[in-house]
C-alpha positions in Angstrom: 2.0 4.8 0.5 4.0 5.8 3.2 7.6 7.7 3.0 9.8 4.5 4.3 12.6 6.7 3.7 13.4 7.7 7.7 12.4 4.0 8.7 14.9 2.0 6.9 18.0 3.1 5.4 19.0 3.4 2.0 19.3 -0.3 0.5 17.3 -3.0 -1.2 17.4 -5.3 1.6 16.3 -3.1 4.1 12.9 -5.0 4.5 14.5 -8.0 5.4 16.8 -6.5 7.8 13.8 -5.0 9.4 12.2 -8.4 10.0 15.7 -9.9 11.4 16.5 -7.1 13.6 13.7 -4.4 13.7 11.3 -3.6 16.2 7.4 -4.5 15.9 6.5 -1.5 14.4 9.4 -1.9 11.5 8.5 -6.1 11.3 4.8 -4.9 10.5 6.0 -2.4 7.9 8.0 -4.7 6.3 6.1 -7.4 5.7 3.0 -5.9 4.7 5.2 -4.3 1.9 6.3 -7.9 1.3 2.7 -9.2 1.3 1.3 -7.0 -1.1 3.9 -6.9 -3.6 5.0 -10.7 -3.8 2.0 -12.6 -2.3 0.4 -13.0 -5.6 3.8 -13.0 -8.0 4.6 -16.1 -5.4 1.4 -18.1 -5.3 2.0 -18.0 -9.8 5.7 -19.8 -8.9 3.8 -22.1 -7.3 0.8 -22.8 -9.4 3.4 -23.1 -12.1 5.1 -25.6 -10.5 1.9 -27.9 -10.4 0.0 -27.3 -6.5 -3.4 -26.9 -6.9 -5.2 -24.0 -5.8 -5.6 -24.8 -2.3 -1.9 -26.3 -1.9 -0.3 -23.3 -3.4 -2.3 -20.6 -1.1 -1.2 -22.7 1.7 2.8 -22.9 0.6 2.8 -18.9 -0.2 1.3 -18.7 3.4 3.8 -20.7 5.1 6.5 -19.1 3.4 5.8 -15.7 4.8 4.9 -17.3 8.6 8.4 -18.5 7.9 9.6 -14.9 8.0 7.8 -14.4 10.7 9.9 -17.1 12.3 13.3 -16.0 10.7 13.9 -19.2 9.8 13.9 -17.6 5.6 16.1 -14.6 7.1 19.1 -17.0 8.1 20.0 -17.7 4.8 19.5 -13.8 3.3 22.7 -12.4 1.8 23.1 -9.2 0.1 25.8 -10.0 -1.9 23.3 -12.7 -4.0 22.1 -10.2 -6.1 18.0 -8.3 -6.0 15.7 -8.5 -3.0 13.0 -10.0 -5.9 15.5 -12.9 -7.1 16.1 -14.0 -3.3 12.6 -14.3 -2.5 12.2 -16.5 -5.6 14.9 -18.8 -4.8 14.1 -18.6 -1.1 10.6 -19.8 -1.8 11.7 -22.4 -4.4 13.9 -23.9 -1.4 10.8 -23.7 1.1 8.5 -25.0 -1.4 10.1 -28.2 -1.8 12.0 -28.6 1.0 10.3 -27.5 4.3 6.5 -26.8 3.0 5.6 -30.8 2.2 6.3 -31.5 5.6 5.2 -29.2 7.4 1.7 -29.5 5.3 1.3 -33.2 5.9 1.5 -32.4 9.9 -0.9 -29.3 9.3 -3.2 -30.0 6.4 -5.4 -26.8 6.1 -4.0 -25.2 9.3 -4.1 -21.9 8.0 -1.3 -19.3 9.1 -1.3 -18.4 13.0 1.0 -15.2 13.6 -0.4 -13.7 10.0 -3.5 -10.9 10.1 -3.1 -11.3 6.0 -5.6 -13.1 3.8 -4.4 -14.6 0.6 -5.8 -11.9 -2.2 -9.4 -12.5 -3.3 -8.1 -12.6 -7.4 -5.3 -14.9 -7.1 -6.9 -17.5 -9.0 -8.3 -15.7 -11.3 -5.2 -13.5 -11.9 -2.9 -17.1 -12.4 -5.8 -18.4 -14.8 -5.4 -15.7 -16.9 -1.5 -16.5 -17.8 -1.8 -20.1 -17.3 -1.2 -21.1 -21.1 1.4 -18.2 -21.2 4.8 -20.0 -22.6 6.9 -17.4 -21.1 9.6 -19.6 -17.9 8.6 -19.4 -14.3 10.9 -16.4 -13.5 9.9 -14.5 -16.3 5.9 -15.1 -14.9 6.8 -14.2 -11.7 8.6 -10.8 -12.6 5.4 -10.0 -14.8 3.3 -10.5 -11.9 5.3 -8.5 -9.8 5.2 -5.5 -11.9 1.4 -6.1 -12.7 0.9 -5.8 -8.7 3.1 -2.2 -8.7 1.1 -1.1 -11.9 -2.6 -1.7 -10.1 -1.7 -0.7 -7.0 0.2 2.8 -8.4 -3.1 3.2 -10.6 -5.6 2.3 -7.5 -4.0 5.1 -5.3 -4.0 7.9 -8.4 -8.0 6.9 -9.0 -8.3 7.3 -4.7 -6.9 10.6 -4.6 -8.7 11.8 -7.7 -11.9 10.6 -5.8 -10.8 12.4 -2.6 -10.9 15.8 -4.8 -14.6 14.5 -6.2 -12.8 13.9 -10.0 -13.7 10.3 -10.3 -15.4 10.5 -12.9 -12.8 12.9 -14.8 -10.1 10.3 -14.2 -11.8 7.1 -15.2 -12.0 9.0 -18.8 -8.3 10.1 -18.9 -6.9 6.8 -17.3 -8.1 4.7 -20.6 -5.6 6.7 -22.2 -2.8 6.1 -19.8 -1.0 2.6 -20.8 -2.0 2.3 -24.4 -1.2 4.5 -27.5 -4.5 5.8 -29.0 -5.6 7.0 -32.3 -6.6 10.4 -32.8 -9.8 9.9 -33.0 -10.7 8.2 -29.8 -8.4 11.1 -27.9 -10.7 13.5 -30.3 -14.0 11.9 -28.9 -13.0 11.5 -25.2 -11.9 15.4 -25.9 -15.9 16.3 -26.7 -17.4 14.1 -24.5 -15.7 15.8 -21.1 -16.3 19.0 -23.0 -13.3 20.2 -23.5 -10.8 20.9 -26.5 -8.4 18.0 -27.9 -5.1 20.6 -26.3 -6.6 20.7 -22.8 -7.5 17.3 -22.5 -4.1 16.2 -23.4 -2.4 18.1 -21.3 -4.2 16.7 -18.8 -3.5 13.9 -19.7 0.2 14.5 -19.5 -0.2 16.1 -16.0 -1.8 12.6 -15.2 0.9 10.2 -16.6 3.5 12.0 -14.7 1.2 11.6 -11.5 0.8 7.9 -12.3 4.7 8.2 -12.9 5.1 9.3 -9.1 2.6 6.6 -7.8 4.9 3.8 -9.2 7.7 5.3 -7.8 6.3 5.7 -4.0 5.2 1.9 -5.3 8.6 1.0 -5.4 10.1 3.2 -2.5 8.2 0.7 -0.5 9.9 -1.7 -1.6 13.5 -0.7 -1.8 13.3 1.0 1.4 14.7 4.2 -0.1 13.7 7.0 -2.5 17.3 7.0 -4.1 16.6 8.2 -7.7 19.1 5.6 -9.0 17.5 2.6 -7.6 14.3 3.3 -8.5 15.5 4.4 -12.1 16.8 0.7 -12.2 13.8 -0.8 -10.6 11.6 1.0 -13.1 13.6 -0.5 -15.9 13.2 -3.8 -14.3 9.5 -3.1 -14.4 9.0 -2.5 -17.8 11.6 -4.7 -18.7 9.0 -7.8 -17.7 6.7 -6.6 -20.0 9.2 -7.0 -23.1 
């Protein structure tokens, strides 16, 4: 991911303010780190709400194209609280305010000014915590931190790939999110051929790079690498897990 740090300065809302006032360059930034981390936490608000598969592909769309159009970016104000809670009630809005209308003039239209395709597993991802009983917001944060998770684990499992250690890391990373027993740690130990002490501290050196992949995740996002805020958004992160 890249280091937004010298592109944007040090706030949550600095992605919006790049698509109000930035140039192209810091519009395309911004709003493919918008894409990827609330595309798919969006189109489950809208599932949620009862669209259909199609109909809520077609809402998330129009809701970015709507940033496109700054027509979202009128009503951003810092002061309201997290980037991630605006977005939420700024879709809700669009949803059913703006969205049914402008569907019924342009019924499977598609989205003109955005390169972006919907992701491939959004279905499939809502499908999976469809009979959750946990509210809309709560669903939505979950997704959210689901995206930052895979993504963060996706760019560790590329780099170790890069260095020709896929296959080392696809063992370790089982042990990454879950506690295990000794015996499965014992096992994994023989089967890399190594002792139980070097393959945890491997495995140690690995949750700490997984650590640092979550936060670049979230720099992204934030627009800074403040320690602070990404201490808070990491609580936040685990926090939708609870």
């Amino acid at each position: 991911m890249p280091d937004v740090s010298h592109h944007f300065p040090a706030t949550r809302w600095t992605l919006l303010q790049a698509l109000r006032e930035g140039g192209e360059e810091d519009v395309k930034m911004a709003m493919e780190a918008l894409y990827q981390s609330y595309w798919s936490p969006l189109y489950v608000v809208a599932r949620r709400n009862g669209l259909n598969e199609h109909d809520a592909e077609d809402s998330v769309q129009g809701f970015f194209e709507s940033m496109l159009e700054r027509e979202t970016l009128l009503r951003a104000d810092q002061s309201r609280g997290k980037l991630r809670t605006y977005l939420l009630n700024s879709f809700e809005f669009y949803r059913s305010k703006i969205w049914r209308n402008a569907a019924a003039k342009k019924r499977g239209g598609g989205i003109e000014h955005l390169s972006y395709s919907a992701p491939s597993d959004a279905e499939e991802r809502y499908l999976q915590i469809a009979d959750e009983t946990a509210d809309m917001e709560t669903l939505y944060n979950r997704e959210w931190a689901r995206n930052v998770l895979e993504r963060s684990l996706t760019a560790l499992r590329e780099e170790h790939l890069a260095k020709a250690q896929g296959e080392r890391f696809d063992m370790l990373a089982m042990h990454l999110t879950q506690a295990e027993s000794e015996e499965p740690l014992a096992h994994s130990a023989r089967q890399a051929g190594m002792n139980e002490a070097t393959l945890r501290q491997a495995l140690f050196r690995l949750r700490r790079s997984y650590r640092e992949k979550i936060e670049d995740e979230l720099a992204v996002t934030l627009g800074t690498r403040d320690p602070e805020l990404i201490r808070c958004e990491m609580r936040d992160l685990f926090k939708a897990f609870e």
